[in-house]
PyMOL Python script that loads the backbone (N, CA, C, O; Angstrom):
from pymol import cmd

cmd.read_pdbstr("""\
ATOM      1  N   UNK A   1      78.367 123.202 156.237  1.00  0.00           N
ATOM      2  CA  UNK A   1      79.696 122.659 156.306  1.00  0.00           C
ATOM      3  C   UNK A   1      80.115 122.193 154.915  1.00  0.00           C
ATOM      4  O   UNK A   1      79.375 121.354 154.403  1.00  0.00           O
ATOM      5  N   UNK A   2      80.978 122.520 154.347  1.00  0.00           N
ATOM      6  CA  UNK A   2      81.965 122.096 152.934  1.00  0.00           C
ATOM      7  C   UNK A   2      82.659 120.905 153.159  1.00  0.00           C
ATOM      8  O   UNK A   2      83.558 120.706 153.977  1.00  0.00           O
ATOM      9  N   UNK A   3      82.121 120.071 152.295  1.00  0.00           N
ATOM     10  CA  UNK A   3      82.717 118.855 151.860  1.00  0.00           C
ATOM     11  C   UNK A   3      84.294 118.869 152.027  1.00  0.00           C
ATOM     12  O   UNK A   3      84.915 119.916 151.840  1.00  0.00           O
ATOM     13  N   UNK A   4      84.792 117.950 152.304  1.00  0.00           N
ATOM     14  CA  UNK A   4      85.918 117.428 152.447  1.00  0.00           C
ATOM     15  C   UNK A   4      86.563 117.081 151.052  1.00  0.00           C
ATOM     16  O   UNK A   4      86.305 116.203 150.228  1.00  0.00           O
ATOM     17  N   UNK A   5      87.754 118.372 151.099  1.00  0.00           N
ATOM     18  CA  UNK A   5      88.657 117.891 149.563  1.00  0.00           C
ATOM     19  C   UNK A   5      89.598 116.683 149.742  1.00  0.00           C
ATOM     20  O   UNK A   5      89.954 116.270 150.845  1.00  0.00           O
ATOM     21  N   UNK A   6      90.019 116.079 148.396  1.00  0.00           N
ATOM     22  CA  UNK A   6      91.297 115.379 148.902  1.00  0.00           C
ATOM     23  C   UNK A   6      92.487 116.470 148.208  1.00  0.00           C
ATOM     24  O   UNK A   6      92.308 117.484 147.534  1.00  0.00           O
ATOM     25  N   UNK A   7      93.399 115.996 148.543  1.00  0.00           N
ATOM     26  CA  UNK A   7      94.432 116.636 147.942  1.00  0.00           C
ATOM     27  C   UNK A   7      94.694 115.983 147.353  1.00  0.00           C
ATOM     28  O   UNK A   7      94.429 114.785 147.448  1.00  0.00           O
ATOM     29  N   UNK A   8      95.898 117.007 145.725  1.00  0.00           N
ATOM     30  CA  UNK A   8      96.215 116.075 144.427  1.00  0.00           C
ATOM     31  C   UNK A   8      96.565 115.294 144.826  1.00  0.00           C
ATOM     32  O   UNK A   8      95.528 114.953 145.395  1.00  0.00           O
ATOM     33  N   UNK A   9      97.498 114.295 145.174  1.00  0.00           N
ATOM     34  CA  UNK A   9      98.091 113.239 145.845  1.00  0.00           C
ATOM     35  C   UNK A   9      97.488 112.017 146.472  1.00  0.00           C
ATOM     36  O   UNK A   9      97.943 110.874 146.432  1.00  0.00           O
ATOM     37  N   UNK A  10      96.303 112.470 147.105  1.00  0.00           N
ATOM     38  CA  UNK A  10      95.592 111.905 147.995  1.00  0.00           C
ATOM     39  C   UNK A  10      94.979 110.572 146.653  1.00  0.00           C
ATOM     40  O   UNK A  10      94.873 110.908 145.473  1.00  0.00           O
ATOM     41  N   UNK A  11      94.740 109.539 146.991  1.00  0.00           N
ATOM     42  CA  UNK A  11      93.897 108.561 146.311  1.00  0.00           C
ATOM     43  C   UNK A  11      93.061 107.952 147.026  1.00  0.00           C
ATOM     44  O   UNK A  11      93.488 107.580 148.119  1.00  0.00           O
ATOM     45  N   UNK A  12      91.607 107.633 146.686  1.00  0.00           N
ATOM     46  CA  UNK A  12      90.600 106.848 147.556  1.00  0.00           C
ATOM     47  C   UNK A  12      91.201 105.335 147.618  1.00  0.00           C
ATOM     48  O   UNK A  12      91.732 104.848 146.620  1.00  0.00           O
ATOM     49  N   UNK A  13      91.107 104.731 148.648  1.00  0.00           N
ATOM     50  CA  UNK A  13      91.577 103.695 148.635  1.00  0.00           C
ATOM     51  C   UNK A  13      90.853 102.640 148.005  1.00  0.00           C
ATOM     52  O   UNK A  13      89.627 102.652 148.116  1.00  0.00           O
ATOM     53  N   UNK A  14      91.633 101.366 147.105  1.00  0.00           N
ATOM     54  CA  UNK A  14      90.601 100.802 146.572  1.00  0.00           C
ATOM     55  C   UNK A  14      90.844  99.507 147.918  1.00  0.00           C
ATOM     56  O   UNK A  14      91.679  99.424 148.818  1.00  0.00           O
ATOM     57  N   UNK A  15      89.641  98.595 147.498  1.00  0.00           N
ATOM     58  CA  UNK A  15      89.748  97.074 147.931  1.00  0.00           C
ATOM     59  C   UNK A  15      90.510  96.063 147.878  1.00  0.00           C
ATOM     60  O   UNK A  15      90.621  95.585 146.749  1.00  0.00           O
ATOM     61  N   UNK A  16      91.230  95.429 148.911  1.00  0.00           N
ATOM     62  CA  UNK A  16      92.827  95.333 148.768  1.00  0.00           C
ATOM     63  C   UNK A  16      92.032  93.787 147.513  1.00  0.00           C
ATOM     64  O   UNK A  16      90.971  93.241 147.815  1.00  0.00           O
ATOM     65  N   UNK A  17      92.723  93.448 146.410  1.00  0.00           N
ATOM     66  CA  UNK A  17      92.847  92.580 145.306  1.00  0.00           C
ATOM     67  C   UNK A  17      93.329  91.294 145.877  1.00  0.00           C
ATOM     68  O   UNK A  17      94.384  91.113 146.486  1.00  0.00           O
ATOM     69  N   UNK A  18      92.474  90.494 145.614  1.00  0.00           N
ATOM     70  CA  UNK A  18      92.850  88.835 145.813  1.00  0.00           C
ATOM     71  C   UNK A  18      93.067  88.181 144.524  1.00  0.00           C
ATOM     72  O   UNK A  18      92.228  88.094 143.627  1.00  0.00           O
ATOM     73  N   UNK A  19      94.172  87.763 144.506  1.00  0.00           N
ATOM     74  CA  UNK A  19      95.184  87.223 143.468  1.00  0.00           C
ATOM     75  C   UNK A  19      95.574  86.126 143.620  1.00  0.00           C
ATOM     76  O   UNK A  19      95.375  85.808 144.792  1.00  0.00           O
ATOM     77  N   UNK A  20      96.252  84.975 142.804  1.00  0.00           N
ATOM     78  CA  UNK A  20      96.592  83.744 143.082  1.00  0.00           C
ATOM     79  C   UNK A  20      98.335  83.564 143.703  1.00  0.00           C
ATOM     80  O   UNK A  20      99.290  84.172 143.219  1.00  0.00           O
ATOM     81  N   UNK A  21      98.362  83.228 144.101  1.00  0.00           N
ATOM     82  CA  UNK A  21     100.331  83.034 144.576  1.00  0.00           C
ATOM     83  C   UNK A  21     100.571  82.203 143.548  1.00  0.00           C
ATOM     84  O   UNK A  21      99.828  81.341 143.079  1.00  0.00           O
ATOM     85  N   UNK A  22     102.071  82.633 143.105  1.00  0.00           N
ATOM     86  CA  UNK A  22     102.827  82.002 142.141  1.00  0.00           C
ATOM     87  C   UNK A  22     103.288  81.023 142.433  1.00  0.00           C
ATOM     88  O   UNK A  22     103.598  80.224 141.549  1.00  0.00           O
ATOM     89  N   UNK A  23     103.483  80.758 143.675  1.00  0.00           N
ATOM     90  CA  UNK A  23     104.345  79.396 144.594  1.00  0.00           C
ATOM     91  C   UNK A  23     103.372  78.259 144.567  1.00  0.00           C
ATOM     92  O   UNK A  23     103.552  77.216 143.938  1.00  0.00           O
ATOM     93  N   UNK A  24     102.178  78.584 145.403  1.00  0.00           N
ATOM     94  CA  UNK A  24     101.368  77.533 145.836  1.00  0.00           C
ATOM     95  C   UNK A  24     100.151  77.621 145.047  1.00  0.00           C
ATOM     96  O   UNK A  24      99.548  76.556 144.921  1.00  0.00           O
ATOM     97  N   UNK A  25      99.633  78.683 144.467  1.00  0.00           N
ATOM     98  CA  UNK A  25      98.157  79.046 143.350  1.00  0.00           C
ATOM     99  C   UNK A  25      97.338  79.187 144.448  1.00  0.00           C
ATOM    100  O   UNK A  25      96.142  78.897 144.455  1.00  0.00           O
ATOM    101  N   UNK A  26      98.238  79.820 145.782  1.00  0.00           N
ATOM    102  CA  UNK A  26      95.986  79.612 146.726  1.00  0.00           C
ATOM    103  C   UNK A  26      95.823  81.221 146.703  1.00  0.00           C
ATOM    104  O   UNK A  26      96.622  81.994 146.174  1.00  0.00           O
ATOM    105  N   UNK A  27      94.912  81.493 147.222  1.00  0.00           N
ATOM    106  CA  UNK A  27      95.042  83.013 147.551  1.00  0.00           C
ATOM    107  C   UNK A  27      95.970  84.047 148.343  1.00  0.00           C
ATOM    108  O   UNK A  27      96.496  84.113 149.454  1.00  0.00           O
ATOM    109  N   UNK A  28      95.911  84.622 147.478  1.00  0.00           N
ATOM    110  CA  UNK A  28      96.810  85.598 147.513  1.00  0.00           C
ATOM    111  C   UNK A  28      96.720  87.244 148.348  1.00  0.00           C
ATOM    112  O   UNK A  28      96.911  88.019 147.410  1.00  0.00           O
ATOM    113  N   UNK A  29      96.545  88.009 149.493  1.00  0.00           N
ATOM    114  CA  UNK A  29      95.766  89.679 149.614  1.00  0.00           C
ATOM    115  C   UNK A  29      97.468  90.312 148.289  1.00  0.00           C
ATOM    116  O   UNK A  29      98.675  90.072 148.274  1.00  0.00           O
ATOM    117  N   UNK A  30      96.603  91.067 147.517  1.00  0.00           N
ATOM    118  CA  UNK A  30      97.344  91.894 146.960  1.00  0.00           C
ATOM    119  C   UNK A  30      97.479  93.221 147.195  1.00  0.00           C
ATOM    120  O   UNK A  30      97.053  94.078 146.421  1.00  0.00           O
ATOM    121  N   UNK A  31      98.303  93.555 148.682  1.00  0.00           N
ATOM    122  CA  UNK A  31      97.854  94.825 149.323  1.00  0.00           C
ATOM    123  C   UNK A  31      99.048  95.272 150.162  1.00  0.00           C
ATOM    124  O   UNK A  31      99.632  94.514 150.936  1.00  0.00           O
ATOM    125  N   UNK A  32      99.397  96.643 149.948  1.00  0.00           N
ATOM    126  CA  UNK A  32     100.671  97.020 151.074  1.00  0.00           C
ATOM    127  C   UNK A  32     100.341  95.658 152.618  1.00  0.00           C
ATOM    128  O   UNK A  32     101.174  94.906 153.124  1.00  0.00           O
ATOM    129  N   UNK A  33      99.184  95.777 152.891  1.00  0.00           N
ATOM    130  CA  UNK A  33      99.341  94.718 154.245  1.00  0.00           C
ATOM    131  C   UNK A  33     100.095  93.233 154.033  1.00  0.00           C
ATOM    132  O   UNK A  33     100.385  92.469 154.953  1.00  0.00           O
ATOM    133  N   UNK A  34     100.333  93.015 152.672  1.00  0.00           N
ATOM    134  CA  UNK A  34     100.616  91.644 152.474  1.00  0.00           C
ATOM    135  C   UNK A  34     101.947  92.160 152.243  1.00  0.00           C
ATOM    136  O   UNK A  34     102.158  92.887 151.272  1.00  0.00           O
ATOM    137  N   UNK A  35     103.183  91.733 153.340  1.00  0.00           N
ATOM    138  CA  UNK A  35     104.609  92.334 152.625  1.00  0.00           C
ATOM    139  C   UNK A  35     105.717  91.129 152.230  1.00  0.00           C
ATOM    140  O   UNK A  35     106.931  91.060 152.421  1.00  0.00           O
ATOM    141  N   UNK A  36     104.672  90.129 151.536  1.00  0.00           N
ATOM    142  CA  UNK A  36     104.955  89.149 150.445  1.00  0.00           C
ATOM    143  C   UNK A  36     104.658  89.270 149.135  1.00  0.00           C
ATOM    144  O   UNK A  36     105.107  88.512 148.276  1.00  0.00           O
ATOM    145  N   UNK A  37     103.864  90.255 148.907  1.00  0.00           N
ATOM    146  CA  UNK A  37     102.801  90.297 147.647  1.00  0.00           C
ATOM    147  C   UNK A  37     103.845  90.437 146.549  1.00  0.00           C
ATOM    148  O   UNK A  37     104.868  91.119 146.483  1.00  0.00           O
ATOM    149  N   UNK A  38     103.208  89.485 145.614  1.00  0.00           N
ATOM    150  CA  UNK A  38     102.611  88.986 145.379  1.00  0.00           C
ATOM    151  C   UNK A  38     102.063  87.169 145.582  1.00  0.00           C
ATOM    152  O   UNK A  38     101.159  86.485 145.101  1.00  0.00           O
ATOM    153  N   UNK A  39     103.417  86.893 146.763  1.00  0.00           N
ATOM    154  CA  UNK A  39     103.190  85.393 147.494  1.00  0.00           C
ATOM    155  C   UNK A  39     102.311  85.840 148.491  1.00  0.00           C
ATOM    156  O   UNK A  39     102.059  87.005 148.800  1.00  0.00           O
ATOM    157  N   UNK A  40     101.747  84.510 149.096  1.00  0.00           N
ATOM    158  CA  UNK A  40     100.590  84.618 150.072  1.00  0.00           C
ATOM    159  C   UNK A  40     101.504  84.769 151.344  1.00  0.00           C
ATOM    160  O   UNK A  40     101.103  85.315 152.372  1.00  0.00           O
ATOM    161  N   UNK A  41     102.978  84.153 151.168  1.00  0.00           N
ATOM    162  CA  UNK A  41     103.595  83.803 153.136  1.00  0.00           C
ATOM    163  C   UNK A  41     105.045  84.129 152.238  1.00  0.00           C
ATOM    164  O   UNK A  41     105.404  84.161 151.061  1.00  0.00           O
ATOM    165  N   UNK A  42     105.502  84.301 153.331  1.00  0.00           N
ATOM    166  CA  UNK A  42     107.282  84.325 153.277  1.00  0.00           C
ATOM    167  C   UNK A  42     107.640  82.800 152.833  1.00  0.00           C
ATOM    168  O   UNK A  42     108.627  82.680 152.107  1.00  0.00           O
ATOM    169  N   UNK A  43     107.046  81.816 153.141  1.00  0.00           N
ATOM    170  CA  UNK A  43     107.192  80.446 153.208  1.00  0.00           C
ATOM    171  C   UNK A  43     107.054  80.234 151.543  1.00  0.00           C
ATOM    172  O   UNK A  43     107.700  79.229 151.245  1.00  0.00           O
ATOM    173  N   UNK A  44     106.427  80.848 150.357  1.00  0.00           N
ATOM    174  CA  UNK A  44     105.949  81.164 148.982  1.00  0.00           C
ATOM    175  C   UNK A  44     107.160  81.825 148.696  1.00  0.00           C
ATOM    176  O   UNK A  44     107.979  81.256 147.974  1.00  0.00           O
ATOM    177  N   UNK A  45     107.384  82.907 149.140  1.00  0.00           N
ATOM    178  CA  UNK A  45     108.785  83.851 148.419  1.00  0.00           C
ATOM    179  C   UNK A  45     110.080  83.052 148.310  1.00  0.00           C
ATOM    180  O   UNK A  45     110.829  82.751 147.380  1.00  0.00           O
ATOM    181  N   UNK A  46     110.039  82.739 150.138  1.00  0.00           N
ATOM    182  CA  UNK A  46     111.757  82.076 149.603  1.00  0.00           C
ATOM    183  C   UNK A  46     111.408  81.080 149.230  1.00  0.00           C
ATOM    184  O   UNK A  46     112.280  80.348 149.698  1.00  0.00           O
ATOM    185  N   UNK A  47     110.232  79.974 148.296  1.00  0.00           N
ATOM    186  CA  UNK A  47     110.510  79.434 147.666  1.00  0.00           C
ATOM    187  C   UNK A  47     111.086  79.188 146.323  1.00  0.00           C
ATOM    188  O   UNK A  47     111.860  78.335 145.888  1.00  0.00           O
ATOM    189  N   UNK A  48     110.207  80.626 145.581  1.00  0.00           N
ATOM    190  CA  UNK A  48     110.156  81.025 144.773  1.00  0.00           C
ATOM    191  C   UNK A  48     112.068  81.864 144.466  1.00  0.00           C
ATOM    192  O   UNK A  48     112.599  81.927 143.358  1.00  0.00           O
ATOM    193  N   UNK A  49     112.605  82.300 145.586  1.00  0.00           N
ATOM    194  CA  UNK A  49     113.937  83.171 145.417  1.00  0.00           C
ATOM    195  C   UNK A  49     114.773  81.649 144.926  1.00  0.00           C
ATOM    196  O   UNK A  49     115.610  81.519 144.034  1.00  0.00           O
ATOM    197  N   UNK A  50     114.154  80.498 145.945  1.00  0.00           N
ATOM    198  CA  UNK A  50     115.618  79.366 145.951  1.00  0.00           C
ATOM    199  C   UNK A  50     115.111  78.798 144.362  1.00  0.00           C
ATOM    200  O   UNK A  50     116.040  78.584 143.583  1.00  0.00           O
ATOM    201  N   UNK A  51     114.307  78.654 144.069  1.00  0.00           N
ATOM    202  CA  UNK A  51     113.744  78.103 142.581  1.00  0.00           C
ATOM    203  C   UNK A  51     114.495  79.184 141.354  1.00  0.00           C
ATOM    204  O   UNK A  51     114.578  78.802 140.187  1.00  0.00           O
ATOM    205  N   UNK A  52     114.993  80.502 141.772  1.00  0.00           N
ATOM    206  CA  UNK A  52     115.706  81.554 140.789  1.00  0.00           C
ATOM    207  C   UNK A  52     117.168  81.157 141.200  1.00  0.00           C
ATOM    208  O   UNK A  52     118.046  80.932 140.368  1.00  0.00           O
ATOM    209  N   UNK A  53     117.337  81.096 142.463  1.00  0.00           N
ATOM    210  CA  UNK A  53     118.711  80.992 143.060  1.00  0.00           C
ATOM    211  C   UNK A  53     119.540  79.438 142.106  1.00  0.00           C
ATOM    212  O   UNK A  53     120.646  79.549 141.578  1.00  0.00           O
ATOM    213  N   UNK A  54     119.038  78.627 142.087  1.00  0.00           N
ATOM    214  CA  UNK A  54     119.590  77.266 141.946  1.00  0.00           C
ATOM    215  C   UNK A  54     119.167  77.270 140.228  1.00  0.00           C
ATOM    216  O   UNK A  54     119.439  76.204 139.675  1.00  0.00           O
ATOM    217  N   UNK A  55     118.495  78.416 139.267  1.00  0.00           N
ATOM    218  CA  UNK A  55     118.475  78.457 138.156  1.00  0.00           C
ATOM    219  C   UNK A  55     117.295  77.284 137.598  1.00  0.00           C
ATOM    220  O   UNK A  55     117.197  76.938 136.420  1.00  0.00           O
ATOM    221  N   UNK A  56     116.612  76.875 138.502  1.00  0.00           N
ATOM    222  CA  UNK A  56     115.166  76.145 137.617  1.00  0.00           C
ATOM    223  C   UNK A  56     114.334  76.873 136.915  1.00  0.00           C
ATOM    224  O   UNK A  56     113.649  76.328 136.049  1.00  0.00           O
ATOM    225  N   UNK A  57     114.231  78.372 137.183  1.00  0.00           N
ATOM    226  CA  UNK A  57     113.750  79.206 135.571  1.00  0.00           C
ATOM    227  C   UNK A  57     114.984  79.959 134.975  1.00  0.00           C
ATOM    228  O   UNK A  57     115.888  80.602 135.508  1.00  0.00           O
ATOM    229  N   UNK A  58     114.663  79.615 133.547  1.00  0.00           N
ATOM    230  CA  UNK A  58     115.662  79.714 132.799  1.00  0.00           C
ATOM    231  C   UNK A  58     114.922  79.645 131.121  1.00  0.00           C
ATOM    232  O   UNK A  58     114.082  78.827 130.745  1.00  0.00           O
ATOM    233  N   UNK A  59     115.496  80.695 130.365  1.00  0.00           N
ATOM    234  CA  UNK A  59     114.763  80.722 129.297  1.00  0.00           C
ATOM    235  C   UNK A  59     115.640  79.828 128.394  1.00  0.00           C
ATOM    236  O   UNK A  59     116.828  79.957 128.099  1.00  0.00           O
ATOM    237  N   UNK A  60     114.746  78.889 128.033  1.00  0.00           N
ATOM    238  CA  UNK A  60     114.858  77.609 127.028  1.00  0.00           C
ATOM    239  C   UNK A  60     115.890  78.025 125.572  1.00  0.00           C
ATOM    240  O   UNK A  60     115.333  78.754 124.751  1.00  0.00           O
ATOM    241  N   UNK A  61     117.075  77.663 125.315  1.00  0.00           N
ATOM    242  CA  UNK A  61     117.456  78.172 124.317  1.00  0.00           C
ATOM    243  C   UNK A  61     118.173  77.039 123.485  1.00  0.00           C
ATOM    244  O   UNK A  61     118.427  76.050 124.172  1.00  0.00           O
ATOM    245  N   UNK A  62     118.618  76.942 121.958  1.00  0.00           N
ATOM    246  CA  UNK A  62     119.185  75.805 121.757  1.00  0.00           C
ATOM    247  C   UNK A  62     120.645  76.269 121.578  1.00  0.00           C
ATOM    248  O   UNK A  62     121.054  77.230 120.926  1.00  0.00           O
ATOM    249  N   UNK A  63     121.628  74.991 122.606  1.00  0.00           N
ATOM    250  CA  UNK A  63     123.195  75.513 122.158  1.00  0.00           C
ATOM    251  C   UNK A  63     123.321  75.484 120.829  1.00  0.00           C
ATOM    252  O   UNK A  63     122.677  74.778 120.054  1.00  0.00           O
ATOM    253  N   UNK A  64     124.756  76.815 120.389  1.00  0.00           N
ATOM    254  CA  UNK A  64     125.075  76.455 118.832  1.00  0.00           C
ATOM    255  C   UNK A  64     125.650  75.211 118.952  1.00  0.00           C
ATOM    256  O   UNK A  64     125.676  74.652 120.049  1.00  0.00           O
ATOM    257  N   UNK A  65     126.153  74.666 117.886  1.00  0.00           N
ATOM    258  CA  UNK A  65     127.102  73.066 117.694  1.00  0.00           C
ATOM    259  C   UNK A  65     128.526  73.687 117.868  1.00  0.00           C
ATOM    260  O   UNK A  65     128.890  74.749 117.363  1.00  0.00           O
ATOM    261  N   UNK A  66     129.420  72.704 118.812  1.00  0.00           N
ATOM    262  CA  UNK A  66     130.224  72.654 118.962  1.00  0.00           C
ATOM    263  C   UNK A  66     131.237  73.009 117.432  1.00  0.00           C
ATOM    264  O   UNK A  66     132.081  73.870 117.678  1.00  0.00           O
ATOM    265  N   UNK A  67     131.254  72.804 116.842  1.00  0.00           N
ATOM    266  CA  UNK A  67     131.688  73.671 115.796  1.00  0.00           C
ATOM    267  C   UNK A  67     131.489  74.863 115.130  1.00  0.00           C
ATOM    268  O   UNK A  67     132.125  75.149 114.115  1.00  0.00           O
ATOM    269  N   UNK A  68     130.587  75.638 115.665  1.00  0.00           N
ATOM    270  CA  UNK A  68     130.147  76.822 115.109  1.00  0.00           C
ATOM    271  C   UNK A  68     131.721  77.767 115.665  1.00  0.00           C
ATOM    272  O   UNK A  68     132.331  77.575 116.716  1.00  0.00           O
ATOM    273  N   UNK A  69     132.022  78.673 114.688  1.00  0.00           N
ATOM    274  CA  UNK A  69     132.276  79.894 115.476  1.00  0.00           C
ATOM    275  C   UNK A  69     131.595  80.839 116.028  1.00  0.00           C
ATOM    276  O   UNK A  69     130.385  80.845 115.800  1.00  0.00           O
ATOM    277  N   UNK A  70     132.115  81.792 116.817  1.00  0.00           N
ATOM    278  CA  UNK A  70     132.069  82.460 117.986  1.00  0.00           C
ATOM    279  C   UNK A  70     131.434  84.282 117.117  1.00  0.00           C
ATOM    280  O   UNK A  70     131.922  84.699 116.066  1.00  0.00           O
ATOM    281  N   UNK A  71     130.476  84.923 117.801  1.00  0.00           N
ATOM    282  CA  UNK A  71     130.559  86.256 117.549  1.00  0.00           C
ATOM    283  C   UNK A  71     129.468  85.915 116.493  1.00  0.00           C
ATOM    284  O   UNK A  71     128.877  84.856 116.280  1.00  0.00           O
ATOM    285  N   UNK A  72     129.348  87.607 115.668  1.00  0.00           N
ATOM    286  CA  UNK A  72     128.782  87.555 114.850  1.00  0.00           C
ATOM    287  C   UNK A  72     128.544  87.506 113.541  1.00  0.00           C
ATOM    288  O   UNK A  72     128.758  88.503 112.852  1.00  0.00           O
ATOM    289  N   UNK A  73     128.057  86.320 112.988  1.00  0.00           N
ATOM    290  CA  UNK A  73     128.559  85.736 111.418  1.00  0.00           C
ATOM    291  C   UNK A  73     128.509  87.016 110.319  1.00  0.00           C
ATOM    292  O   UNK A  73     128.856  86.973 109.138  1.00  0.00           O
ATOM    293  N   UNK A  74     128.020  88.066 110.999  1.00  0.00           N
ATOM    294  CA  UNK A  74     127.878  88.507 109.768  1.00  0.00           C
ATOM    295  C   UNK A  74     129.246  89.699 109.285  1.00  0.00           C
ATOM    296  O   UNK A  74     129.433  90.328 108.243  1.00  0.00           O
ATOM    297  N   UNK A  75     129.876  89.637 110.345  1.00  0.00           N
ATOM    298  CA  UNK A  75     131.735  90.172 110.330  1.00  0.00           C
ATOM    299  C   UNK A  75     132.576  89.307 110.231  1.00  0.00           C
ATOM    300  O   UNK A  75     133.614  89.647 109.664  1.00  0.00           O
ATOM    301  N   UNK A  76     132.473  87.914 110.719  1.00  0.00           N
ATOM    302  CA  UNK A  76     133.175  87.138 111.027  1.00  0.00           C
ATOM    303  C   UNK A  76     133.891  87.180 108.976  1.00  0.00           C
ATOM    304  O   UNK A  76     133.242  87.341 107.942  1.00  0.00           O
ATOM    305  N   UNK A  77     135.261  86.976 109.156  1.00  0.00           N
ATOM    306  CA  UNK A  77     136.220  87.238 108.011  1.00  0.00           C
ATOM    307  C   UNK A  77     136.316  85.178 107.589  1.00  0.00           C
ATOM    308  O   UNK A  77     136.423  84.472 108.592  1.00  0.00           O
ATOM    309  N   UNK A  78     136.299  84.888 107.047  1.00  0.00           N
ATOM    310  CA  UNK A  78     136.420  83.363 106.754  1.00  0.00           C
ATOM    311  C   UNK A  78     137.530  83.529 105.319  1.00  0.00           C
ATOM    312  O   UNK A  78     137.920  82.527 104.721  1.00  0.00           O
TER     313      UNK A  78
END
""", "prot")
cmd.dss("prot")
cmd.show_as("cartoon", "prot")
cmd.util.cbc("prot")
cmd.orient("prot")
């Protein structure tokens, strides 16, 4: 009897990956079965959506001063 091919396509499955949740840090399955992944619960995601939603991550930037002009200085005509 001849071994069993896979087809191109086909992939051996690996071991579904345990990862930390971004929400809570506990464990995480990192695996089509988890359809939170990379949160551990739905209860992790929409935390994580309302924490984007209401803008608590946000990349740190410094305003110009209220007197600066606008655009870019290096056209700007003075």
């Amino acid at each position: 009897m001849a071994p069993a091919r896979m087809s191109a396509t086909a992939q051996p499955s690996a071991p579904p990956r345990q990862v930390i949740c971004p929400a809570c840090h506990g464990p995480s399955l990192y695996s089509p079965q988890n359809p939170w992944r990379p949160f551990c619960s739905e209860r992790c995601k929409q935390m994580d959506l309302g924490a984007w939603a209401s803008e608590d991550f946000r990349v740190p930037a410094e305003a110009p001063p209220e007197d600066a002009t606008f655009g870019d200085p290096r056209t700007s005509i003075e």
